[in-house]
C-alpha positions as CSV (number, residue, x, y, z in Angstrom):
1,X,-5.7,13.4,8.6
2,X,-9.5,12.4,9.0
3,X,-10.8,9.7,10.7
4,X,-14.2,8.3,9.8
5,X,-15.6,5.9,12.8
6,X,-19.7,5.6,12.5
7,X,-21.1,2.3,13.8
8,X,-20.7,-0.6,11.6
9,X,-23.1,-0.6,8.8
10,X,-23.5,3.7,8.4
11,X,-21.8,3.6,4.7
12,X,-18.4,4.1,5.8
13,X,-16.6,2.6,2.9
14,X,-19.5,4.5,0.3
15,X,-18.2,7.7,1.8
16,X,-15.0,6.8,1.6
17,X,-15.4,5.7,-2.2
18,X,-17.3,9.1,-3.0
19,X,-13.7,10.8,-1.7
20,X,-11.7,8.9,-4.0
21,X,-14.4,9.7,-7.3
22,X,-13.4,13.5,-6.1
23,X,-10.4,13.5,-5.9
24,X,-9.8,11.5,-9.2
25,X,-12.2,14.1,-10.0
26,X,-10.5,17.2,-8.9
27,X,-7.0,15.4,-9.9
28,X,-7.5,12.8,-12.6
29,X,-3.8,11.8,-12.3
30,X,-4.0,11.5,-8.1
31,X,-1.9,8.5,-6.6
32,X,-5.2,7.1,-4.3
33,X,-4.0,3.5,-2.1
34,X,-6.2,1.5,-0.4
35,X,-5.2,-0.5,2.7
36,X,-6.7,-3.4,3.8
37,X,-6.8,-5.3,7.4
38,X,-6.7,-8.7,5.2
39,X,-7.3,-10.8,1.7
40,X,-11.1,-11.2,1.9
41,X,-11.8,-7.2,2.5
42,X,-9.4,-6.0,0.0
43,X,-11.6,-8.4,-2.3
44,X,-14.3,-6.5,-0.6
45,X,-12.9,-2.9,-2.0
46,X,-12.5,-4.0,-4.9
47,X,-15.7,-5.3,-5.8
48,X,-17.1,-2.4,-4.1
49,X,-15.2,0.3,-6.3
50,X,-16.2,-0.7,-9.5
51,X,-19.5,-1.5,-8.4
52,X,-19.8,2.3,-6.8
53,X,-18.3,3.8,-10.2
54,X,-21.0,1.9,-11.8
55,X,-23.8,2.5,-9.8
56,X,-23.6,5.6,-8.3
57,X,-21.1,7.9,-9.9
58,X,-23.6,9.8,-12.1
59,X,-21.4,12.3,-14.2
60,X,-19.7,11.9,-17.3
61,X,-16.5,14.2,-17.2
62,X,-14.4,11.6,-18.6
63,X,-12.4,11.6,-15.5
64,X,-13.2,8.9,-12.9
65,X,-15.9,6.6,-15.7
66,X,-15.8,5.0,-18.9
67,X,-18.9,6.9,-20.7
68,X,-19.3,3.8,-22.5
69,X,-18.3,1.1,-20.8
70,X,-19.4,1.9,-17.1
71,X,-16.4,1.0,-15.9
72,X,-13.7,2.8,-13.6
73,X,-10.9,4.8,-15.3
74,X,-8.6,4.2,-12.9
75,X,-8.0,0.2,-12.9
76,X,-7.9,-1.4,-9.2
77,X,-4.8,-2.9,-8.6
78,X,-4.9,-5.7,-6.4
79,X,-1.6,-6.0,-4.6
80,X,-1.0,-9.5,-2.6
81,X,2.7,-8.1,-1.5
82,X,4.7,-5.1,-1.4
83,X,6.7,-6.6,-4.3
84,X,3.6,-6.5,-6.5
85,X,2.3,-3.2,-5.4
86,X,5.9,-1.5,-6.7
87,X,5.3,-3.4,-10.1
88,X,1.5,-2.4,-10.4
89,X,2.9,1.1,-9.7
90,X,4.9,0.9,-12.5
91,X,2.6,-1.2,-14.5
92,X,-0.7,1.3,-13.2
93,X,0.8,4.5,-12.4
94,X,-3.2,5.9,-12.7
95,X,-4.6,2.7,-10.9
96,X,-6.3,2.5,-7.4
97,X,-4.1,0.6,-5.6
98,X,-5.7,-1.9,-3.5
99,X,-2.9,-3.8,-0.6
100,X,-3.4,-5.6,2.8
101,X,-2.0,-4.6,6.1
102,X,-1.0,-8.0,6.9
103,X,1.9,-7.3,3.6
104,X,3.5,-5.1,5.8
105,X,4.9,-7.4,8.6
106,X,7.7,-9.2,7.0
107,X,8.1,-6.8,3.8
108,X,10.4,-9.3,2.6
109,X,10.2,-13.1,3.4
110,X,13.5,-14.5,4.3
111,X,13.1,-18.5,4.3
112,X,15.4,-20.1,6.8
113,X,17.4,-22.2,5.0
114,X,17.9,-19.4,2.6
115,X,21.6,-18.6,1.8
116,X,23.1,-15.0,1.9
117,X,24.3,-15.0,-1.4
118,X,20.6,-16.0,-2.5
119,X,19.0,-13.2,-0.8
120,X,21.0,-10.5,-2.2
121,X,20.7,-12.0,-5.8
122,X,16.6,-11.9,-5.2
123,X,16.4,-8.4,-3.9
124,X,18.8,-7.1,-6.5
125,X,16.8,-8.6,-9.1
126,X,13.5,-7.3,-7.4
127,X,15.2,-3.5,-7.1
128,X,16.5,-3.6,-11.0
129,X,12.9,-4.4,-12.1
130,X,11.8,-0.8,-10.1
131,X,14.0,0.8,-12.0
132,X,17.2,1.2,-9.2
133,X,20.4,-0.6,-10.0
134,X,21.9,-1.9,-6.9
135,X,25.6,-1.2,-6.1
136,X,28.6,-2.7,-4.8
137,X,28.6,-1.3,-1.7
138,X,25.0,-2.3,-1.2
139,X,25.3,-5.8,-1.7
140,X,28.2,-5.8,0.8
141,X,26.3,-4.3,3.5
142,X,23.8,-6.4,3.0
143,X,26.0,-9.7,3.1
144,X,26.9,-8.5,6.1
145,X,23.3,-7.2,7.8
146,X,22.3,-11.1,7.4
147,X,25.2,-12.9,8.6
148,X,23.4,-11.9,11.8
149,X,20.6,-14.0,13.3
150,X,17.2,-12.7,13.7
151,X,18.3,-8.9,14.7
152,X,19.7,-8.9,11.3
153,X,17.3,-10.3,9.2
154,X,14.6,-7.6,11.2
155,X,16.9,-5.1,10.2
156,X,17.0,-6.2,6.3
157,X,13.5,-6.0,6.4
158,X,13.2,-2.5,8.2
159,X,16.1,-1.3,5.2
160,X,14.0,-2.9,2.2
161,X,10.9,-1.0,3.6
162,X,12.3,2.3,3.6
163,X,14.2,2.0,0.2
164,X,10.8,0.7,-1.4
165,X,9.6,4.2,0.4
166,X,12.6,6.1,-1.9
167,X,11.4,4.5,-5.1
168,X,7.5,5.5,-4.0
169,X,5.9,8.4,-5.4
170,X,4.0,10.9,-2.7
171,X,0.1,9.6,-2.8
172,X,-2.9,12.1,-2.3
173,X,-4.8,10.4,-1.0
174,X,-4.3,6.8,1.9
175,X,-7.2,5.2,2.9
176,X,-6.7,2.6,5.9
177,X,-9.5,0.1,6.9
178,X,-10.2,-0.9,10.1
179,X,-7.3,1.7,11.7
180,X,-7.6,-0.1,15.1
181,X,-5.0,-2.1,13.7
182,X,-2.5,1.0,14.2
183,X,-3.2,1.1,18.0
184,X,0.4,-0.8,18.3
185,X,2.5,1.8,17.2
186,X,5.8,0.0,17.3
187,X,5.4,-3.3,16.2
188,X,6.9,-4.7,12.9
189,X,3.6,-4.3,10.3
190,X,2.8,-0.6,11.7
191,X,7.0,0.7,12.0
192,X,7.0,-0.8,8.0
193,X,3.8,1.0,7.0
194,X,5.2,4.1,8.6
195,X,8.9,3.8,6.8
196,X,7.1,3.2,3.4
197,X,4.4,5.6,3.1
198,X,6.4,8.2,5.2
199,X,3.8,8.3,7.7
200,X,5.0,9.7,11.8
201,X,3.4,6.5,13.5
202,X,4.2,8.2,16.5
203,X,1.1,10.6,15.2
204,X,-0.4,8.7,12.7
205,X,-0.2,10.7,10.1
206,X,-2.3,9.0,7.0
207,X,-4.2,11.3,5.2
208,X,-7.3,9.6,5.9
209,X,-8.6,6.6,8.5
210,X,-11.7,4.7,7.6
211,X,-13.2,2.5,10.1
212,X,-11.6,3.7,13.1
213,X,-12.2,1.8,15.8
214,X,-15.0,3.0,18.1
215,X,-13.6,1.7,21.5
């Protein structure tokens, strides 16, 4: 765990590029994610990584740059849900994988007027696409988790975030943005971030912070 928290405009996110060219560099095959406070700085990284790979990543080992093209070898993945980030995963195993905290407070939407029958149907569909066929017995418990108001829709949600984190592989390397957001540690967005990446939000245990809050 490593928390980087200069004052705003000290190269934070450069530094915290230059960690993931090493360790693509060290580990060409690394699983590296990227988590964003919201849409307009995961943009932000985005543009940023390929600009730093293009700029300012100097060798050619044939590991983190195209020689010819300039160009990232591993391909940003820009991930607007969790549902997307498990198919670029798939799609991008090598990929940086760029997501947005705000993804993690309802890690499944649940409309109100949505049937039971409909929800199961959608996640069993999402799950078969990762590569997990759902059961019987699954799709029984679940009929019966959301039969129950609100409680049981939190708890669908709470179940689909840690099964997404048993279909996961282990990453090397996390980076969050703006961490601040993690001084809540039992709200909905942080209790899902923790289920899925396996963190201890009771420690915060990421791998590394950027943008720590200062106070």
């Amino acid at each position: 765990m490593a928390y980087l928290a200069d004052e705003v405009g000290m190269g934070k996110t450069f530094q915290a590029l230059g960690l993931i060219c090493l360790v693509y560099a060290l580990k060409p095959d690394a699983k590296i994610a990227v988590i964003a406070p919201r849409e307009n700085v995961q943009t932000k990284w985005m543009d940023d990584y390929r600009n730093f790979i293009r700029d300012h990543y100097v060798s050619f080992d044939g590991k983190v740059k195209d020689e010819i093209l300039g160009r990232p070898l591993h391909r940003p993945c820009f991930a607007s849900n969790l549902r997307e980030f498990a198919s670029n995963l798939i799609a991008e195993p090598r990929g940086l994988h760029l997501l947005r905290l705000t993804s993690f407070r309802r890690p499944i939407v649940i409309q109100e007027d949505e049937s039971v029958a409909s929800v199961v149907d959608r996640l069993t569909d999402d799950f078969r696409c990762l590569g997990w066929e759902v059961d019987v017995a699954f799709r029984g418990n679940f009929r019966r988790c959301m039969a129950d108001s609100d409680t049981g829709r939190n708890a669908c949600r709470q179940w689909y975030a840690a099964a997404l984190h048993s279909l996961l592989p282990e990453f090397d390397l996390v980076i969050i943005d703006e961490a601040q957001n993690l001084r809540n540690r039992g709200n909905n967005q942080n209790t899902n971030l923790a289920r899925i990446f396996g963190f201890a939000p009771s420690e915060y245990e990421v791998k590394s912070v950027i943008r720590a809050s200062t106070g």
